[in-house]
C-alpha positions as CSV (number, residue, x, y, z in Angstrom):
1,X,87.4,106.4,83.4
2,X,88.9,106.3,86.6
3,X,86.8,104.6,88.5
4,X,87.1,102.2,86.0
5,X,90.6,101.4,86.1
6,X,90.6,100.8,89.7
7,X,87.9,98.6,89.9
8,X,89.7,96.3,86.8
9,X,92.8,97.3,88.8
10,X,91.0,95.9,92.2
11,X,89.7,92.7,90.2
12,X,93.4,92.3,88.8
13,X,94.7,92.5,92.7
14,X,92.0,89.8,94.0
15,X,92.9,87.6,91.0
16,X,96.4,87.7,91.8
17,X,95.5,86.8,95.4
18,X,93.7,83.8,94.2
19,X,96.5,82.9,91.2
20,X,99.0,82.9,94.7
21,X,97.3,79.4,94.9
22,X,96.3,78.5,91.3
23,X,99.0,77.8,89.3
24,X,97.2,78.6,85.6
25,X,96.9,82.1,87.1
26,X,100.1,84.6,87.1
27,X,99.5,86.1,90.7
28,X,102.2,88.7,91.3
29,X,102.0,89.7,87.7
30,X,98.1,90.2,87.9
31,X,98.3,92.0,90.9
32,X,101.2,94.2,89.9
33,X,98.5,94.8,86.5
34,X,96.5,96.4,89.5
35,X,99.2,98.2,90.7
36,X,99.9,99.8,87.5
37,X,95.9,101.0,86.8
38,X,96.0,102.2,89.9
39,X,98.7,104.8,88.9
40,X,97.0,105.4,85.4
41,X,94.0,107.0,87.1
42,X,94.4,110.8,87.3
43,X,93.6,110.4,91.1
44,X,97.1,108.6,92.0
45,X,99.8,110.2,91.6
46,X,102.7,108.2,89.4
47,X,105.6,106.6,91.6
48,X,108.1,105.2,89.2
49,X,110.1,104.4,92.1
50,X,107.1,102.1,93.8
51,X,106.0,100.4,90.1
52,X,110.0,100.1,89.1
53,X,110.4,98.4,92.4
54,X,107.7,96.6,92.9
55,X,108.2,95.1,88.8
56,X,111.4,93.8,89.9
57,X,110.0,91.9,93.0
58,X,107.5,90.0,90.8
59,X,109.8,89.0,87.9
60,X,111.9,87.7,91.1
61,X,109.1,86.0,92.5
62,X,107.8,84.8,89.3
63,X,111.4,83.2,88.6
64,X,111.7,81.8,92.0
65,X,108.1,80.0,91.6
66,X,109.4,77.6,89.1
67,X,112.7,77.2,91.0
68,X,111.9,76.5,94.7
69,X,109.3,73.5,94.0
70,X,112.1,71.8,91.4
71,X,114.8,72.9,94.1
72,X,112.7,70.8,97.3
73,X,111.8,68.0,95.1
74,X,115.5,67.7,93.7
75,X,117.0,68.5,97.1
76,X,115.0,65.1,98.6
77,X,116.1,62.9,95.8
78,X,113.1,63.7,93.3
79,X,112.7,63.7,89.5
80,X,111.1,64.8,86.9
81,X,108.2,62.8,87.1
82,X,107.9,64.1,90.9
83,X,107.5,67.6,89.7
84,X,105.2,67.0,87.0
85,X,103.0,64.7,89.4
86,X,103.1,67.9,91.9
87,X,101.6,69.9,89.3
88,X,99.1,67.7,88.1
89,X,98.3,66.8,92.1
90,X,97.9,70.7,92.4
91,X,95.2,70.8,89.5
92,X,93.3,68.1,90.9
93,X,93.3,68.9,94.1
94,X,91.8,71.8,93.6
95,X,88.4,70.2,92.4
96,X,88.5,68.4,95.8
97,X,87.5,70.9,98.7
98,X,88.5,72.1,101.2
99,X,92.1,70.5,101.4
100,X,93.0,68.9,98.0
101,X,95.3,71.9,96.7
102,X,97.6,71.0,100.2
103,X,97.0,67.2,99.8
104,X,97.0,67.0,95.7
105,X,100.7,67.8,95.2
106,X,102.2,65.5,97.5
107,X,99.8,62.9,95.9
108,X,100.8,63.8,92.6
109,X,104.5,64.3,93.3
110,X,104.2,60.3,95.0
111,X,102.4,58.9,92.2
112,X,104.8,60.3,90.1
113,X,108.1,59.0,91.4
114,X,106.3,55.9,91.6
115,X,106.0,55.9,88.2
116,X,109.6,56.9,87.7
117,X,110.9,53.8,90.0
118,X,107.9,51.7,91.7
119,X,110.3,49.7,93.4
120,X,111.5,52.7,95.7
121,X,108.5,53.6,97.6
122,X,110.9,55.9,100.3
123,X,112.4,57.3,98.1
124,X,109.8,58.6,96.1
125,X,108.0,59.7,99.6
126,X,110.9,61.7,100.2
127,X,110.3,63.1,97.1
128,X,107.1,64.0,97.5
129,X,107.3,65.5,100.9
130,X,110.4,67.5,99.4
131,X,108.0,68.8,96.3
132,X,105.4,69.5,98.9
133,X,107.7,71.8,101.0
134,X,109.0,73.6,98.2
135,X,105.6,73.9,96.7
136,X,104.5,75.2,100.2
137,X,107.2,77.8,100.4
138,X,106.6,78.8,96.6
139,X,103.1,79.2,97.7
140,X,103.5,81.5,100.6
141,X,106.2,83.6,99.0
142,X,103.6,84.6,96.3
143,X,100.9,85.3,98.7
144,X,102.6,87.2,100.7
145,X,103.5,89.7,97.8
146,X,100.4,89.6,96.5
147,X,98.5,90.1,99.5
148,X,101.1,93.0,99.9
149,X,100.2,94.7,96.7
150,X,96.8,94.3,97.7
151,X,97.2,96.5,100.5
152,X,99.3,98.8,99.0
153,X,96.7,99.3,96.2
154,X,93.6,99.7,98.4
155,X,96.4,102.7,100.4
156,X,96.9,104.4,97.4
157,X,92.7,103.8,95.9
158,X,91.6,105.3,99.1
159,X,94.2,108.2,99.2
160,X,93.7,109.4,96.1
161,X,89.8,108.6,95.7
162,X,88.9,109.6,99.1
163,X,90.9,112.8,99.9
């Protein structure tokens, strides 16, 4: 049973390192999923300390997703329709390879001020670049946790399955 709760808990960190991107998928919650079968094998020992800690960084994180890319697009003079055009430029974009989940937001974010005033085409390019650096940020906050749970899983797999 071990071995199979950290290989779900090794899929859970992976798809948490892909959900850093994808923004259907919860990536620091998946990946702390990992964390947590990880230290519900009998090979790891528990560390309340590390899963208590490590909880509280990705309800942070998980908060702060939805608040930096409103924050950027509000901070350049966005709306609404800026942040919902950011998503649905991130969703598209994906389906078009290799760069369409960097290029589809700021799209999406420009259509969608457009839509809100077509008469201010600055404007709503401010906008989008301002939705397109907070998405960036956003992006690069979760992948860095991620990518550090990640790591700290395969530490504590390898310790506990290999010694």
């Amino acid at each position: 049973m071990d071995i199979v709760l950290a290989i779900i808990g090794l899929i859970c960190c992976l798809v948490g390192l892909l959900g850093s991107f994808l923004p259907v998928l919860p990536g620091p919650a998946l990946s702390w999923v990992g964390l947590l079968l990880i230290y519900l094998t009998s090979k790891v020992e528990n560390n309340y300390w590390v899963l208590g800690f490590t909880l509280v960084i990705t309800i942070v994180i998980s908060i702060l997703d939805y608040v930096i890319p409103a924050k950027g697009t509000k901070r350049f003079g966005g709306t609404k329709y800026g942040i919902w055009g950011t998503n649905i430029g991130l969703i598209v974009g994906l389906f078009i390879p290799p760069f369409g989940f960097i290029i589809g937001p700021f799209v999406g974010a420009f259509i969608g001020e457009l839509i809100n005033n077509s008469q201010d085409k600055n404007g709503a390019l401010k906008a989008a670049f301002g939705s397109f650096i907070g998405f960036l940020v956003s992006t690069f906050m979760k992948f860095i946790v991620c990518l550090s749970f990640l790591i700290l899983f395969v530490y504590l797999a390898f310790d506990g399955f290999i010694k």
